[in-house]
Structures are given as structure tokens and as C-alpha cells.
Residue, then its C-alpha position, 0 to 999 in steps of 0.5 A: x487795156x487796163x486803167x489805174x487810178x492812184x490817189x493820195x500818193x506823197x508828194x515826196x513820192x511823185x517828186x522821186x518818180x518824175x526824178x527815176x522818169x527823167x533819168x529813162x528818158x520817160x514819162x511819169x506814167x510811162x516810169x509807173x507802168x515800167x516799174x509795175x511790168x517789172x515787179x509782177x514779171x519777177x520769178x515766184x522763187x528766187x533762182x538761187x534758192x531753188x538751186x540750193x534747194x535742189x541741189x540738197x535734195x540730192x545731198x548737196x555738192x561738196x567744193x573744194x576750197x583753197x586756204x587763204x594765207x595771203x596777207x592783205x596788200x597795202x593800199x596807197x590812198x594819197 
């Protein structure tokens, strides 16, 4: 298992970490580790995207699409 060192982080910055590792129930280092396991999990391409994508390559999907002609309800804020 691999050791990180970060120096030099702001203290605005650590003070946001301990709030985020309190807030899970965790450690500071254990935040960090859930936050960096996390970000290098992420897909390479964004699912969406690539549906689209795929999807134009086929020549795209037509949907039909209802015409909106309701009026907007009034909303009672008191």
C-alpha cells in the first residue's frame, strides 16, 4: 500500500475536509482516501455521451413530443 504525503495544503482547505469527515462519520485521512478512491473510479467517458453518440451513429432516435399548452398553475406562497 501506497503513502501520500500533501504539503503545503490551505488551511481553508484542510478546515473543509475535517467539516466533509465529520459529517461520514470518518477520519481526515480516511475523507482523502474516499475522495481519491472515488475520483480515479470515474468512467473515461460520460455514459450519456456516449449513448448519444452511439446512438448518431446509427442515425439518432427520433421521439415524439406532446405540445405543451397548459398554462402555468399558481402557486400560493403564504
Amino acid at each position: 500500500m501506497g503513502t501520500l504525503t500533501i504539503r503545503q495544503l490551505d488551511e481553508r482547505t484542510h478546515a473543509r475536509l475535517r467539516r466533509r469527515a465529520a459529517k461520514h462519520g470518518r477520519s481526515v485521512e480516511a475523507e482523502v482516501r474516499a475522495i481519491l478512491d472515488a475520483t480515479v473510479d470515474l468512467p473515461k467517458e460520460n455514459f450519456l455521451l456516449a449513448l448519444r453518440a452511439a446512438m448518431s451513429d446509427i442515425g439518432g432516435v427520433d421521439l415524439p413530443l406532446d405540445s405543451r399548452t397548459d398554462l402555468p398553475r399558481s402557486v400560493d406562497l403564504s
